[in-house]
Backbone bond lengths (Angstrom), bond angles and torsions (degrees), N, CA, C in turn:
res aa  C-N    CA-C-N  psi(-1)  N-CA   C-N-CA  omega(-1)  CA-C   N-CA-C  phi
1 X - - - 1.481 - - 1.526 109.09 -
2 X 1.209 110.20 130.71 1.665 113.93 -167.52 1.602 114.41 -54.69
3 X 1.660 99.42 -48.87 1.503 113.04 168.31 1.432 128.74 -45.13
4 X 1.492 118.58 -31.64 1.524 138.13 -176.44 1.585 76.46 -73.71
5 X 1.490 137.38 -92.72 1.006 135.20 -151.62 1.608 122.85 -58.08
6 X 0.831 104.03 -9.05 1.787 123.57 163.07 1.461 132.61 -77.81
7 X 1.611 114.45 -22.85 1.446 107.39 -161.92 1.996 79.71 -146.60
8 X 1.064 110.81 162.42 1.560 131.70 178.22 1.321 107.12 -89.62
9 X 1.293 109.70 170.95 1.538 112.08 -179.02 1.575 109.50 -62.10
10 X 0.723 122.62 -61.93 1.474 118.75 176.89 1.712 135.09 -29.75
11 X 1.567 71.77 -69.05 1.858 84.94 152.25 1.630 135.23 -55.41
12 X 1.264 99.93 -19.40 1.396 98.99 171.35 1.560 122.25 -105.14
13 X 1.657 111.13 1.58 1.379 120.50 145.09 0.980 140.71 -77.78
14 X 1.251 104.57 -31.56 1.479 106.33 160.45 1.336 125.09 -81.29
15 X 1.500 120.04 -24.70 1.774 110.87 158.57 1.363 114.57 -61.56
16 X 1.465 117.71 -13.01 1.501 108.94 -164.09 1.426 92.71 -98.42
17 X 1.439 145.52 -32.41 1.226 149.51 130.84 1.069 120.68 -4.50
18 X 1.464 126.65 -72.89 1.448 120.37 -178.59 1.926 114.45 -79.84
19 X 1.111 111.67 -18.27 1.615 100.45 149.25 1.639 119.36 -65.92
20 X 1.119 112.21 -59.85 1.826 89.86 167.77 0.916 120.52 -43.28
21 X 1.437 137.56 -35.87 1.305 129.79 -175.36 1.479 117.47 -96.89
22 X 0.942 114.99 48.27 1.341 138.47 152.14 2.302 92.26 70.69
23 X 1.208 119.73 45.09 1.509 131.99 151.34 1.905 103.96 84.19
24 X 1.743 106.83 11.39 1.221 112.54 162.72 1.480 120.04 177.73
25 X 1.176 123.21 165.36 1.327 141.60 -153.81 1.433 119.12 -167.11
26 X 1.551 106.29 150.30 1.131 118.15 153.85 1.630 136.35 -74.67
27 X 1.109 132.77 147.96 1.398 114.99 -165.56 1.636 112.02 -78.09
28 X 1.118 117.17 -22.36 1.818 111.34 157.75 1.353 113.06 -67.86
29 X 1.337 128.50 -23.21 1.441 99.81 169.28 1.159 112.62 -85.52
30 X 1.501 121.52 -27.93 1.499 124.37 177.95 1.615 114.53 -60.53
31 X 1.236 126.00 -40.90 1.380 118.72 146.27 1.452 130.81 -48.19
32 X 0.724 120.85 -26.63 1.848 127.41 -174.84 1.224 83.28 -75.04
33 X 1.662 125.92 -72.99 1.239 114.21 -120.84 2.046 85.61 -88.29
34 X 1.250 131.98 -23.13 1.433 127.45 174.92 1.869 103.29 -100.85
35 X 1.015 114.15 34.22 1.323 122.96 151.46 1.532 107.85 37.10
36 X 1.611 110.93 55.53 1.227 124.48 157.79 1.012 120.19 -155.54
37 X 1.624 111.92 -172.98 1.349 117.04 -152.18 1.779 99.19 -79.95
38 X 1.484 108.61 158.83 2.110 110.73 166.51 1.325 95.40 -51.16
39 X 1.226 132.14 -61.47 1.480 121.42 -153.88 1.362 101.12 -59.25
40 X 1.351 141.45 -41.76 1.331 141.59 173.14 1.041 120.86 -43.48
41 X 1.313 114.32 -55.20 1.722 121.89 163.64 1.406 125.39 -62.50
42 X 1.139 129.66 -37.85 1.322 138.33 -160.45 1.792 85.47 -83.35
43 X 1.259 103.65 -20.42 2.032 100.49 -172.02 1.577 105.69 -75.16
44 X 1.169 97.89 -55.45 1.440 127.34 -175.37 1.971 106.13 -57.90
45 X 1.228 107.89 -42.00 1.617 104.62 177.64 1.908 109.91 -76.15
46 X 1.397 120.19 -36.34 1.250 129.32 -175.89 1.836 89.05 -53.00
47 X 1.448 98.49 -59.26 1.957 92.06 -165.27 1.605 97.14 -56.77
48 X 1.308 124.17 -64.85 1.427 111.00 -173.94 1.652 108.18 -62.99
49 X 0.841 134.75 -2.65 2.185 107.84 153.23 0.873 88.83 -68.94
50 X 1.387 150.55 -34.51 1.574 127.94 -143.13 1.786 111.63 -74.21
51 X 1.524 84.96 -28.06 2.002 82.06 -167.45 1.825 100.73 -116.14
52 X 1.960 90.88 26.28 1.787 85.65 171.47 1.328 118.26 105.71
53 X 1.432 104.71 -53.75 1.959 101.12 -141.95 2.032 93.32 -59.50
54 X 1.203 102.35 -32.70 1.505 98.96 174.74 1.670 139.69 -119.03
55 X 1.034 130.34 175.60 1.347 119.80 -170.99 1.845 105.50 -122.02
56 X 1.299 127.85 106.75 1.262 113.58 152.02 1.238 117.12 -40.04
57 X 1.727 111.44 151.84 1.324 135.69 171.55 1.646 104.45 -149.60
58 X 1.347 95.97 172.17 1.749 108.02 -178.01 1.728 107.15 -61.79
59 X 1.115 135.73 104.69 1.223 147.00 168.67 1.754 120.25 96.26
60 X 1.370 100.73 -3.19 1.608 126.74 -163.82 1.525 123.63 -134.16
61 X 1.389 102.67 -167.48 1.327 98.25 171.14 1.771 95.26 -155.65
62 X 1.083 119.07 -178.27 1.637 120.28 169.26 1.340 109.27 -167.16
63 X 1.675 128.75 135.30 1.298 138.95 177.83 1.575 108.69 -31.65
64 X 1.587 136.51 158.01 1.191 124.54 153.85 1.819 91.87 -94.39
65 X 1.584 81.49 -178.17 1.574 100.71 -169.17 1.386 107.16 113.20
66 X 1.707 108.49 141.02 1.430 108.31 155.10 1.550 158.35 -58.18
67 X 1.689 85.15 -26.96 1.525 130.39 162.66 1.560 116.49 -72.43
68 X 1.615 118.67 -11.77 1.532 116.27 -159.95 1.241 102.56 -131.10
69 X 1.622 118.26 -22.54 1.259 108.54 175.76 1.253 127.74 -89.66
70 X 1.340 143.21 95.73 1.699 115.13 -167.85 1.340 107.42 -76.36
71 X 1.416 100.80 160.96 1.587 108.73 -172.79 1.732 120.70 -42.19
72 X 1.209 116.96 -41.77 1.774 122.50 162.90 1.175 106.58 -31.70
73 X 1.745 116.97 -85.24 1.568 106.71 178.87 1.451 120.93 -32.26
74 X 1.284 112.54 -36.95 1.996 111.91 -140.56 2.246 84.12 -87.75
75 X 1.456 105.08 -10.23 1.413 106.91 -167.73 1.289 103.88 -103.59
76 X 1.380 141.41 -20.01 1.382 150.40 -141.94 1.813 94.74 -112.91
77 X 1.391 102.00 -29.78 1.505 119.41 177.50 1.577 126.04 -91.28
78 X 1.304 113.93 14.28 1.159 137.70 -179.11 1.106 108.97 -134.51
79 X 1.804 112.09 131.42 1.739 121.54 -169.53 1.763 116.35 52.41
80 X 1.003 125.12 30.29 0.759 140.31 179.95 1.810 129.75 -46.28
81 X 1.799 102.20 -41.04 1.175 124.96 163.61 1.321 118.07 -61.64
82 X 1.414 100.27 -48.00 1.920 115.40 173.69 1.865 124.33 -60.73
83 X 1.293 75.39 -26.28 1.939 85.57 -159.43 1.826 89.96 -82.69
84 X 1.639 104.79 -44.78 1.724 114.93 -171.08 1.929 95.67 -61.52
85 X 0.953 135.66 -64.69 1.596 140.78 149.98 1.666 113.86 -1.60
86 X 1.253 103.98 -65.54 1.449 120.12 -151.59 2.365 89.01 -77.96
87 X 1.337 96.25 -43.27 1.621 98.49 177.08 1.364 117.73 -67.41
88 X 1.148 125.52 -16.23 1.565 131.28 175.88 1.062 96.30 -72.16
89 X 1.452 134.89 -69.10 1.259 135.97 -164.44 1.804 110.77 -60.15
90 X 1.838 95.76 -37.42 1.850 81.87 168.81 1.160 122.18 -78.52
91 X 1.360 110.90 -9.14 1.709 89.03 172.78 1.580 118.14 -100.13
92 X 1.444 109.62 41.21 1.415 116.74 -175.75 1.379 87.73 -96.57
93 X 1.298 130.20 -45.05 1.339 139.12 -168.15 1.515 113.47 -63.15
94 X 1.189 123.07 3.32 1.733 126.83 -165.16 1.494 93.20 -132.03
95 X 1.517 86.56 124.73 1.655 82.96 166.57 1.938 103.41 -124.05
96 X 1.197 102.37 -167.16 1.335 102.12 -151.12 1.700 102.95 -76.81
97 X 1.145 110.41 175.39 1.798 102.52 171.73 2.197 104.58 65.53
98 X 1.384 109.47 -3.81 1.354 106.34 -172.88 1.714 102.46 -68.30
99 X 1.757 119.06 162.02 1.574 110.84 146.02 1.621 113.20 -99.61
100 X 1.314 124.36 129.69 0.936 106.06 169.62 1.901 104.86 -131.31
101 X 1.319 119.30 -176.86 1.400 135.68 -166.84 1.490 89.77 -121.42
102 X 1.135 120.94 153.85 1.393 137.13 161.56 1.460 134.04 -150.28
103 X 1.057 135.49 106.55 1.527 131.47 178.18 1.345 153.54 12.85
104 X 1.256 129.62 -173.02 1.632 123.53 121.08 1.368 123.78 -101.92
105 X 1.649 118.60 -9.71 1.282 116.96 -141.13 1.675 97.91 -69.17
106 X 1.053 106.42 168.55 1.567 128.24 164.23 1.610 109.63 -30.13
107 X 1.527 99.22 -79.58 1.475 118.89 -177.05 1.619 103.21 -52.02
108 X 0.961 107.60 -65.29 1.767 105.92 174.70 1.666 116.03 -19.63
109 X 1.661 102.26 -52.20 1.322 117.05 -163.83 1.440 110.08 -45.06
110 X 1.753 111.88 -66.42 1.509 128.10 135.10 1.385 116.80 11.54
111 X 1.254 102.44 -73.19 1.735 114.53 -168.50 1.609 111.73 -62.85
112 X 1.246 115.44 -50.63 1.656 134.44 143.15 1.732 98.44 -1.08
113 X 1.024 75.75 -80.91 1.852 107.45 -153.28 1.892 80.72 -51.35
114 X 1.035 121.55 -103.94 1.337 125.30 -172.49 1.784 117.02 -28.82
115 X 1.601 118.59 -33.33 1.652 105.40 167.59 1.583 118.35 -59.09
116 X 1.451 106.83 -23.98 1.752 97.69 171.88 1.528 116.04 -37.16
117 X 1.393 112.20 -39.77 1.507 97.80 -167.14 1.779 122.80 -71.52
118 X 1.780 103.18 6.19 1.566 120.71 -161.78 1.339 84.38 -96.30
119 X 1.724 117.54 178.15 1.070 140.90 175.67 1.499 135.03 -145.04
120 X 1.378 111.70 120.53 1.416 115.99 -161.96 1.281 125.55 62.53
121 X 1.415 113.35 43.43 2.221 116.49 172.10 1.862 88.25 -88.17
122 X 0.878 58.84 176.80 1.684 106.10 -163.78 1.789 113.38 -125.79
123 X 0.991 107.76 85.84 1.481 115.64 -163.85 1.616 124.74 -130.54
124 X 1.620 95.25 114.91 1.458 98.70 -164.96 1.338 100.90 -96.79
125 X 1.320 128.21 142.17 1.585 127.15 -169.47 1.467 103.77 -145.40
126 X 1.327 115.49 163.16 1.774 124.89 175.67 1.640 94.53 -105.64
127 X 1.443 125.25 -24.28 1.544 135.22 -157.41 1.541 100.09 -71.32
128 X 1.156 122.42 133.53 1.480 116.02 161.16 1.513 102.78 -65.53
129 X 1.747 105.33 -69.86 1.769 102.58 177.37 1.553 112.41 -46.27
130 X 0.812 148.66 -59.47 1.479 136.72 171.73 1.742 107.18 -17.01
131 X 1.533 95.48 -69.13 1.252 110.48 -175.20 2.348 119.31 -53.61
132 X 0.974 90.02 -48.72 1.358 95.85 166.85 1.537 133.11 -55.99
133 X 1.205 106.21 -52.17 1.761 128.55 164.63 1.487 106.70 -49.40
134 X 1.303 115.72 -58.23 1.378 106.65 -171.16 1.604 126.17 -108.81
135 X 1.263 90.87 0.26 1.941 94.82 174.46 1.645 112.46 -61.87
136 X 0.944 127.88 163.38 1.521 133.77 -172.76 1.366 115.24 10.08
137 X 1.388 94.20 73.50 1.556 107.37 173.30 1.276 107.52 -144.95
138 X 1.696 133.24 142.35 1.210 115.69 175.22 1.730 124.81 60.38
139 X 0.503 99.20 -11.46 1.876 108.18 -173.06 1.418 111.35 79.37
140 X 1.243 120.33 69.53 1.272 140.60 166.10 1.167 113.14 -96.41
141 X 1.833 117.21 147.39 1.359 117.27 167.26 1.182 83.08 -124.95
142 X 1.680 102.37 142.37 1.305 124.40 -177.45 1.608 112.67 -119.99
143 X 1.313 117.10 123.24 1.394 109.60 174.83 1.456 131.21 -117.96
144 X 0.854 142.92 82.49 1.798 163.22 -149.58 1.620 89.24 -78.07
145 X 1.753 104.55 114.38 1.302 105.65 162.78 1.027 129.52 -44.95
146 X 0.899 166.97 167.22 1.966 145.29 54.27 0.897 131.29 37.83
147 X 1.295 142.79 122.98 1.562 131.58 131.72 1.641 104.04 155.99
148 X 1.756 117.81 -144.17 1.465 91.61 -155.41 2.052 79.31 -98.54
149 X 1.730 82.46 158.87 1.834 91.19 173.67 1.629 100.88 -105.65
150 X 1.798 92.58 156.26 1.311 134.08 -157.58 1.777 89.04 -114.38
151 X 1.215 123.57 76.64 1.500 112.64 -172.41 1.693 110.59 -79.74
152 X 1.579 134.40 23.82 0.724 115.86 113.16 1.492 140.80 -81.88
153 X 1.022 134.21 -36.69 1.407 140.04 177.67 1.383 87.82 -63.11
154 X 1.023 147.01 9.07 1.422 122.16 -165.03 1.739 129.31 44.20
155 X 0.873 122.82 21.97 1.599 122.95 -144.15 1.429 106.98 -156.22
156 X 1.209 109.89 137.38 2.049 116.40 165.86 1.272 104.45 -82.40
157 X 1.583 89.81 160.31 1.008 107.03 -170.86 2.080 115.50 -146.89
158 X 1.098 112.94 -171.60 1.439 103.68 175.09 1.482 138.89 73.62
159 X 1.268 137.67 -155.89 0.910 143.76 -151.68 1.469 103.13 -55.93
160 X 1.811 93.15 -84.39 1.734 116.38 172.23 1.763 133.12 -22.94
161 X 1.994 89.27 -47.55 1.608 112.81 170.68 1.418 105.16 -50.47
162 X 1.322 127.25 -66.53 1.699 153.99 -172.41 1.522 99.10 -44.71
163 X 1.041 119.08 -45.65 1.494 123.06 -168.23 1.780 117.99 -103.68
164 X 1.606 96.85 -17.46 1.886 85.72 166.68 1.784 89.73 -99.97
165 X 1.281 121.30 -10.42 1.452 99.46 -179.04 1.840 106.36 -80.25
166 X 1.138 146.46 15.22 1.113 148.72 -164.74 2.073 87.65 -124.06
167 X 1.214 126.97 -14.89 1.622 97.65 179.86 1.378 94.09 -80.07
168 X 1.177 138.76 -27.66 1.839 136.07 -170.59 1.389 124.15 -63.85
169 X 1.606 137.04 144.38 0.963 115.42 167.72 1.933 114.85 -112.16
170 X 0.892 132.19 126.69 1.550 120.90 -161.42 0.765 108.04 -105.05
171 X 1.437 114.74 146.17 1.571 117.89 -175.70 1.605 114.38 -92.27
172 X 1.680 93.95 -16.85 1.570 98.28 171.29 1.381 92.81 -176.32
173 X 1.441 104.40 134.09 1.984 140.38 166.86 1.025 107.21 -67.93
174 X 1.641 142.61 141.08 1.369 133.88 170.19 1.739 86.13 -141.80
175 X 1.371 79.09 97.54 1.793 93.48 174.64 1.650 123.11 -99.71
176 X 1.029 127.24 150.37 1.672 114.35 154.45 1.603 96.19 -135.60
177 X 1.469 96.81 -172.99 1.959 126.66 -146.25 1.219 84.46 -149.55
178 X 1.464 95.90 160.42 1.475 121.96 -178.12 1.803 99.67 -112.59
179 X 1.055 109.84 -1.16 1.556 110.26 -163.48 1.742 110.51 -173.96
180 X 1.278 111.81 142.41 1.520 113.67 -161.96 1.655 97.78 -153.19
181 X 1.590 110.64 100.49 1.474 105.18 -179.15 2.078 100.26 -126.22
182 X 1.404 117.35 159.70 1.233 140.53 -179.36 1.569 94.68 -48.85
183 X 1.461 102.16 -59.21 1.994 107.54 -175.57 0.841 94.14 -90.63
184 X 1.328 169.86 -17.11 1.603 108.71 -174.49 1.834 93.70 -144.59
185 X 1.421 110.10 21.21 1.739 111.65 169.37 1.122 103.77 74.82
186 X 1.862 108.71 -145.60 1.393 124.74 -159.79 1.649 90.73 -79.79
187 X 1.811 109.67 144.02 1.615 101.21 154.66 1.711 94.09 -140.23
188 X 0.994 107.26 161.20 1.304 147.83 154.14 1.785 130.24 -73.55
189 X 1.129 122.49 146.65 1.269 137.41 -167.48 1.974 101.24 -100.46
190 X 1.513 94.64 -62.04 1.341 111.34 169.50 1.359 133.38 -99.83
191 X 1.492 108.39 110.43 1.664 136.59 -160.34 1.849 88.86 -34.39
192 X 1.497 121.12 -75.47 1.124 133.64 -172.03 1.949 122.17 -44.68
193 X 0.949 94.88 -30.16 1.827 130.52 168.83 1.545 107.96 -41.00
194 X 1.820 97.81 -73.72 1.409 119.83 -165.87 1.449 85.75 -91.12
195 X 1.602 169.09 -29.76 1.203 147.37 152.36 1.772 106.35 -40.19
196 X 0.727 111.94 -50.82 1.486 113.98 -169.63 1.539 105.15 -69.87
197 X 0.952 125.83 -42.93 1.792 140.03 -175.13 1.869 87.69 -52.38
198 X 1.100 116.28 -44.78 1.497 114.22 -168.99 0.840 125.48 -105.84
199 X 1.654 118.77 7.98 1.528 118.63 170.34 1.883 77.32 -85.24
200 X 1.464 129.58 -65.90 1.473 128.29 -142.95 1.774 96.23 -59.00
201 X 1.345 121.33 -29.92 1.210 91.17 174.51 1.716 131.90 -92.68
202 X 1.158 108.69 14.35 1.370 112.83 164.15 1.590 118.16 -75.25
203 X 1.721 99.01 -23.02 1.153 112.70 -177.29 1.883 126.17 -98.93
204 X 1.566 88.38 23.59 1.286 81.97 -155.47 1.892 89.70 -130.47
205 X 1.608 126.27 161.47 1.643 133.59 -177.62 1.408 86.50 -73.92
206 X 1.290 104.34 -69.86 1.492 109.26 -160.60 2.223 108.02 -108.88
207 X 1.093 101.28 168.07 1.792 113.23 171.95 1.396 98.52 -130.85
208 X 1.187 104.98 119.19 1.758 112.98 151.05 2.253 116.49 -114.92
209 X 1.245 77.94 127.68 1.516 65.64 -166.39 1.955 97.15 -102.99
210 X 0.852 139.75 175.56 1.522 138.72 -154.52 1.382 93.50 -167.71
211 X 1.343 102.55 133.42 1.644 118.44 174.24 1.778 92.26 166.54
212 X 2.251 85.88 144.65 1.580 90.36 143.01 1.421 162.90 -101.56
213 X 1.035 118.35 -173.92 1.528 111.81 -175.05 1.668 105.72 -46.75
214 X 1.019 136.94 -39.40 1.568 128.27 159.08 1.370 138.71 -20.87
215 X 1.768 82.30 -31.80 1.919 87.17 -176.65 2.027 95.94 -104.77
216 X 1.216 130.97 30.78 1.388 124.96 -164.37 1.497 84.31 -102.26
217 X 1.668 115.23 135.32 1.605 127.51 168.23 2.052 121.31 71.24
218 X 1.387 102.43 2.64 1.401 130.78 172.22 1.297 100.17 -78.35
219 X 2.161 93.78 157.21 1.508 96.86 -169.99 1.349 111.10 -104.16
220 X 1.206 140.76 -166.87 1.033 128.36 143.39 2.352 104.35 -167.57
221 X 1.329 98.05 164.30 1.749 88.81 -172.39 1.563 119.98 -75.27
222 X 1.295 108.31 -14.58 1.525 108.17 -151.45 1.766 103.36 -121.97
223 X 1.384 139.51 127.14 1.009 126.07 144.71 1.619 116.95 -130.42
224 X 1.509 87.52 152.68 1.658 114.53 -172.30 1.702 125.56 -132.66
225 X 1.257 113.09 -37.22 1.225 108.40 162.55 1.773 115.87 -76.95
226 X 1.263 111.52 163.45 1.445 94.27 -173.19 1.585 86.00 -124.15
227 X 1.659 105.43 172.84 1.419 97.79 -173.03 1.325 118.71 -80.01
228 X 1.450 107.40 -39.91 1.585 105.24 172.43 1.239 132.76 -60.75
229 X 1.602 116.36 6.52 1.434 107.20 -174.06 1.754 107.91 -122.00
230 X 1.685 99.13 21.60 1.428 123.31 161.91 1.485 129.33 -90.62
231 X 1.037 145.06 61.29 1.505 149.35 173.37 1.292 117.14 -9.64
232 X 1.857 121.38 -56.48 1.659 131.43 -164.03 1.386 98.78 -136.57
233 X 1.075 100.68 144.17 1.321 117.14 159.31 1.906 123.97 -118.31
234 X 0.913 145.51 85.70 1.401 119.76 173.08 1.428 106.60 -133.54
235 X 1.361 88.09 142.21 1.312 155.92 175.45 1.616 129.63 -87.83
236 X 1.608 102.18 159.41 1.670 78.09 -178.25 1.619 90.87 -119.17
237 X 1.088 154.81 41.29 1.562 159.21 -166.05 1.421 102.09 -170.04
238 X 1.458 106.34 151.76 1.264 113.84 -173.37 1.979 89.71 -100.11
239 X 1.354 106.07 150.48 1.754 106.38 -168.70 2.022 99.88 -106.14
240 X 1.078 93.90 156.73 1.607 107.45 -168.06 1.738 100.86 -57.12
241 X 1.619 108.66 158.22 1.834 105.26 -170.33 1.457 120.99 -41.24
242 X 1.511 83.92 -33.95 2.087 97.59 -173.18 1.512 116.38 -54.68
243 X 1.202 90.52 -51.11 1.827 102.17 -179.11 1.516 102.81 -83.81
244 X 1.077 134.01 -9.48 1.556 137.21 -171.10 1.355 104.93 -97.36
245 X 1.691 132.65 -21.12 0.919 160.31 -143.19 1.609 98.48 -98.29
246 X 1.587 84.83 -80.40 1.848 110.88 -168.89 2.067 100.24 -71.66
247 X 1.251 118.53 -18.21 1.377 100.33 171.28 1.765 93.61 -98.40
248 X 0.946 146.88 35.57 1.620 137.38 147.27 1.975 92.44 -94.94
249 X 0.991 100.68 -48.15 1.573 106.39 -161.35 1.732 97.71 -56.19
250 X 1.442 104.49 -43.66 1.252 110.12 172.08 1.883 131.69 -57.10
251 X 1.544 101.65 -0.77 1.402 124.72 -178.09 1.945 101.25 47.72
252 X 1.217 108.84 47.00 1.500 132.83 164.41 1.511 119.94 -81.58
253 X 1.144 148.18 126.24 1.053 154.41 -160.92 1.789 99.64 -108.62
254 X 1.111 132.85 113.88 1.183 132.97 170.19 1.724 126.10 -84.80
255 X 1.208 133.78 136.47 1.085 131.29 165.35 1.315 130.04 -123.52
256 X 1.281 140.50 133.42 1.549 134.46 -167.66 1.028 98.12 -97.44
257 X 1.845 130.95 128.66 1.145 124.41 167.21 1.237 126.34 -40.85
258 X 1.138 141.58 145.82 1.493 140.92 159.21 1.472 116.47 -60.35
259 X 1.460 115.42 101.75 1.848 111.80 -178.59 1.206 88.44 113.50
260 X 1.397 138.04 3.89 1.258 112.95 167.08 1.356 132.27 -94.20
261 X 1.546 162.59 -128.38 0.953 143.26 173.24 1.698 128.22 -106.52
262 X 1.601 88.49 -25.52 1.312 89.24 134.18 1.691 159.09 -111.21
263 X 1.535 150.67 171.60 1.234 104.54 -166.11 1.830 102.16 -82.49
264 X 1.628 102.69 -167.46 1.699 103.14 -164.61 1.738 86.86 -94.43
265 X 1.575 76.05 151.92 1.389 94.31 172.23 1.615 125.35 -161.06
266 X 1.357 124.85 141.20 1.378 112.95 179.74 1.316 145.11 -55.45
């Protein structure tokens, strides 16, 4: 097989690795599960981008191909600078001992990554990666919804999700959207997505929703969160008068990421 003669033993455990794991991973699980160190992996994935078969990402890696990437990876790998930006600034908003809810989205993932440095939240999530990043760390309790999974999104979804996410009370939502318009607010891509976006904020003190300038004046089929029951928004771009307009009207609080292009502001 050409591939055997192409890559070393190693390398071909760890491609065979991230096919069990459903065509991507983080590099702590990819260590766990080939029983070595991150630096080993993180070595081993740099040589394989080199000849393709895979794609670095922020903490990971994921197969190329159309067939290998599910949409999460192929989204988590786009804007990447913006989205890592936009999570610094959300996790300014969390302080330690908080409960909060968190996503699947991309940007969320980000946010993940940066709550490590908090201590002892309490965090109910639909995200597997959410869930992985921050379970037994710091003294966290981590709670991984229920219900049926979306193995691209990585994430449950549905009935079950809707109804254990309603025993919690949160001290703060860290949501994102696929789409952000003047008429008709936050939307969603996935029907089940934007149902869920609006059970957590009934359940939640505050809503921060997180996304970039990418998703400003985009369409999408489904909405569920409503705007008024969102507190923050930030972002790493300031959005045109229209949309700058209708989220004041929306009594939305805006924030510019820190590092983004423009400076932050309230």
């Amino acid at each position: 097989m050409e591939k055997t003669a192409k890559h070393s033993h190693r390398e071909l455990e760890l491609l065979d690795a991230l096919h069990r794991l459903g065509g991507s991973a983080r590099s702590a699980e990819l260590a766990k599960t080939l029983d070595v160190s991150e630096e080993t992996v993180r070595r081993t994935i740099k040589a394989l981008s080199k000849s393709g078969v895979l794609e670095r990402m922020y903490g990971g890696a994921y197969l190329t191909g159309p067939r290998e990437a599910p949409s999460f990876v192929r989204r988590i790998a786009k804007h990447s600078k913006e989205k890592r930006a936009i999570a610094t600034t959300v996790a300014q908003q969390v302080r330690d001992g908080m409960s909060l809810f968190l996503d699947v989205g991309s940007t969320t993932a980000f946010v993940a990554e940066k709550l490590r440095d908090h201590f002892r939240l309490t965090i109910a999530t639909n995200s597997i990666g959410v869930a992985q990043v921050l379970a037994n760390h710091n003294g966290n309790h981590v709670h991984l919804l229920g219900g049926e999974m979306q193995t691209d999104e990585r994430g449950t979804f549905g009935f079950v999700t809707e109804q254990q996410c309603r025993r919690y009370a949160f001290d703060l939502a860290i949501l994102s959207t696929d789409a952000l318009q003047a008429r008709h607010g936050f939307l969603n891509l996935n029907a089940a997505e934007a149902n869920l976006a609006g059970v957590v904020a009934d359940c939640a003190e505050r809503v921060l929703v997180a996304l970039d300038h990418h998703k400003f004046n985009q369409t999408a089929p489904h909405s569920g969160l409503k705007p008024r029951a969102v507190d923050m928004i930030v972002t790493d771009q300031q959005p045109d008068p229209e949309l700058a307009q209708a989220i004041s009207n929306w009594g939305i609080e805006m924030r510019l990421a820190t590092g983004g292009n423009d400076a932050a502001q309230n």
